[in-house]
C-alpha angles and dihedrals in degrees: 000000000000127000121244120244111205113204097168133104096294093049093121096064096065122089120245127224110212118231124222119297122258103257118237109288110258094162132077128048125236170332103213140184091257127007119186112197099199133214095341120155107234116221098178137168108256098093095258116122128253110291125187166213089034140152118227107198113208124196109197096301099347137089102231098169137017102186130172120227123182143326140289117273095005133092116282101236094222089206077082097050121099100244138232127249117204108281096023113119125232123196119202106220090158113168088005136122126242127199135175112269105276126248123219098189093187097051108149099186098230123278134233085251088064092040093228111154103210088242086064091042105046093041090055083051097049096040091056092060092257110135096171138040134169112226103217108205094004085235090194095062129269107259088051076049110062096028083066089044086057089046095059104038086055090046094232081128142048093245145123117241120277142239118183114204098187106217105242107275099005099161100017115127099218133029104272101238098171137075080225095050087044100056094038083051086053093039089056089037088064097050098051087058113258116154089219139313139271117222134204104185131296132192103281108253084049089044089052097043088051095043091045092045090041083053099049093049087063096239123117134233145210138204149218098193094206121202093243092064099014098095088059097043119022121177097280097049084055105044091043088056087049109290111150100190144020124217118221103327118288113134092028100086086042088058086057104052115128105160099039133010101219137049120281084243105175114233091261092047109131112172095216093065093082089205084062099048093042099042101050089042083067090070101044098094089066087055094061129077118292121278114261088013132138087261102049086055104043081055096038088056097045094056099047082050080057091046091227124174131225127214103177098175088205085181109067090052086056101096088060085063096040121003105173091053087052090043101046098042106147094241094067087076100054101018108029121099116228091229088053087049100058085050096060100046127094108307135150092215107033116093121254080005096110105123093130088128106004116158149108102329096051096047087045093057086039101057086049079055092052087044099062101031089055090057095048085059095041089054099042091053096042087057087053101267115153111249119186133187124247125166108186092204122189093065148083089003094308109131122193114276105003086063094051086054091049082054096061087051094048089052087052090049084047083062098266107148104230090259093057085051100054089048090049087052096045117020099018089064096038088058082049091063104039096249105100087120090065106022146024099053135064096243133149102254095029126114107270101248112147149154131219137194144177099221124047108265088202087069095039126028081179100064087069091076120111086235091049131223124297117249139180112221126212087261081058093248128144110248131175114222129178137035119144114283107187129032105181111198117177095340091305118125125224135193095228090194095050088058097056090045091058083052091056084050095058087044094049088046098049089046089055096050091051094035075233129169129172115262126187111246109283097017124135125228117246104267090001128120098203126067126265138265 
């Protein structure tokens, strides 16, 4: 039986089991004295467009130079060229691409219900090009939290750097009931070290104590507004009393009722049937004002006043508009666990597992939802509000790394052109966090975290998978191409394909030690009685 993980507004209350600790890095080489990444095109996330051939100095973990060098398709004078000093390294990226290190800004790493030890998840993260992730609820505990935080930003690990976002009342003993209760919960938060808390939902005047403490302590926040608190506190009533971030979008239509003020629930409706929440939730986008009306507007505006930041994760909502193309994605075979595997299919008491009646109708009503709520994101960020990505991998057939990639492509489907939607994977996350003066831009002065890749990510979101894109050679062969080759992280270089070839290793191991192999939902094994996993 699997356990439930219950992500909801009660979530801290629940004990968490802590999932195996990250090993000793052995990979990666760096930092070094010099590094001289040489003839890369920059495709950065300032706004300004690619520019190459070009020449990134690094000093240790600094960008000291960005130089350009040439022209494309003709020689490189090396006269031009910042030179090496013996001992220096020099790393040949000709004819390349080179982007900041990317930001998943709704990173759970991993949990004992899905079986992910931290090494699988954070090189799927790594070899993706994402050098940084939030960790929203540290749902293995904070102190196994921030020790691994320590750990990374130390590079004892292979590991992106952390950012732990503590869930409200996570280690108290009792619910916290009181505006009093709640502040002295946030006070003691900070000093243990959080970088800021993830909410689910409180009863207002506890909602309101804990967003105006966490303020004035100077450290941002994020929520889930989950349906069981949302009515009494929707996204603009948050991020009016101090909230910084939403996660996904719950509360955001609410806040944009103008007919009702609840959701249309059936009479049958119970929260904890996940069909039924999810189900419902898909219709949830028809129930709000009008797009382009007086009312989306008036709510749009208020909120870029607030400079609140989105983070939609359209991706892990992908499977309700289209399960079988969620279910059957290529990397399962190669990437996915078997014991992550058995969490995400069909369950009445798994979390984002609720695939009990799942068909046409609900993914119709999903992808209108998509529709509307795209267009929400690609206005606010055409009127200059901030949009992050986030890819909450580990449920509902996401899997870390792969799903940050398909929401870059999600953002690009939402009308994002390819270069807003480098800079909402990399600065705009990075402002998030309060960290854009040290990540998120190729800049002189910054912390050296890059990816780089062989093919240009602008043409083809695609060619960022770790599997790579299909493409048709001149011999008329099927080739893959892409995949990140390089994460840079602190100046130190890392072979983005071995990593996810260790992480092959740790899925072909665990496989062996089953005699698993992956089986659609309700098939049988060959020669088995029993259905499959």
């Amino acid at each position: 039986m699997k356990k439930l993980i219950a992500f909801c507004f009660f979530a801290p209350f629940f004990a968490f089991a802590q999932i195996k600790d990250a090993p000793n890095r052995t990979e990666g080489d760096g930092p070094y004295n010099k590094l001289i990444i040489r003839g890369v095109t920059l495709v950065n996330s300032t706004g300004a467009p690619p520019v190459g051939p070009v020449d990134i100095v690094v000093e240790k973990n600094r960008i000291k130079e960005i130089k350009q060098v040439g022209y494309p398709g003709v020689p490189i004078d090396p006269k031009r060229r910042p030179k090496a000093e013996a001992g220096d390294k020099e790393l040949d990226c000709t004819g390349m691409y080179l982007t900041p290190g990317f930001v998943d800004m709704h990173g759970h790493i991993g949990g004992s219900s899905q079986g992910t030890p931290s090494e699988y998840v954070f090189k799927l993260w790594m070899g993706h090009g994402i050098t940084t992730i939030r960790d929203p609820s540290a749902g293995n505990g904070l102190d196994w939290t921030l020790k691994h935080k320590q750990k990374s930003l130390k590079n004892e690990i292979v590991a992106p750097r952390i950012l732990a976002y503590t869930a409200f009342g996570m280690g108290s003993d009792t619910p916290i009931t009181t505006p009093e209760q709640a502040k002295e919960w946030v006070r003691n938060n900070a000093k243990k070290g959080a970088d800021g808390i993830k909410f689910f939902g409180a009863e207002p005047d506890v909602f309101r104590a804990a967003l105006g403490e966490n303020k004035l302590l100077g450290l941002p926040s994020a929520c889930h507004h989950a349906q069981l608190e949302v009515a009494r506190m929707n996204v603009l009533a948050t991020a009016k009393a101090g909230l910084t971030s939403m996660e996904h979008w719950y509360g955001l239509p609410e806040a944009l009722f103008d007919e009702r003020t609840l959701q249309n629930y059936p009479a049958d409706y119970n929260y904890n049937n996940e069909q039924h929440r999810f189900e419902e939730a898909g219709k949830l986008w028809k129930q709000a004002a009008e797009p382009g009306s007086e009312k989306w507007y008036k709510v749009m505006d208020e909120l870029l006043k607030l400079d609140f930041t989105l983070d939609p994760t359209f991706n892990i909502y992908e499977a309700n508009r289209e399960l079988m193309l969620a279910r059957r994605a290529e990397w399962h075979d190669e990437y996915t666990l078997p014991s992550l595997w058995r969490f995400y299919g069909p369950s009445r008491i798994s979390h984002g597992s609720y695939w009990l009646n799942w068909g046409t109708e609900q993914e119709v009503q999903w992808k209108e939802n998509y529709r509307i709520w795209m267009r929400f994101v690609n206005e606010y960020k055409n009127k200059g509000g901030r949009v992050t990505t986030g890819s909450d991998s580990g449920f509902i057939y996401q899997l870390y790394g792969f799903a940050y990639i398909r929401e870059l492509e999600l953002l690009r489907e939402a009308g994002f052109h390819p270069l807003e939607v480098i800079r909402a994977a990399t600065i705009k996350g990075a402002e998030a966090l309060g960290m854009d003066k040290e990540i998120g831009s190729v800049e002189v002065g910054k912390l050296a975290d890059f990816a780089i890749m062989e093919e240009n990510p602008l043409a083809n979101l695609k060619t960022l998978y770790g599997t790579g894109a299909i493409k048709v050679n001149d011999k008329n062969e099927v080739i893959r191409v892409g995949g990140v080759k390089y994460t840079v992280k602190d100046g130190i270089v890392y072979d983005a394909k071995k990593l996810l070839e260790d992480v092959k290793a740790i899925v072909k191991k665990a496989k062996e030690e089953e005699n698993f192999e992956i089986l659609q939902p309700g098939i049988k094994k060959a020669g088995e009685g029993k259905l499959g996993n």
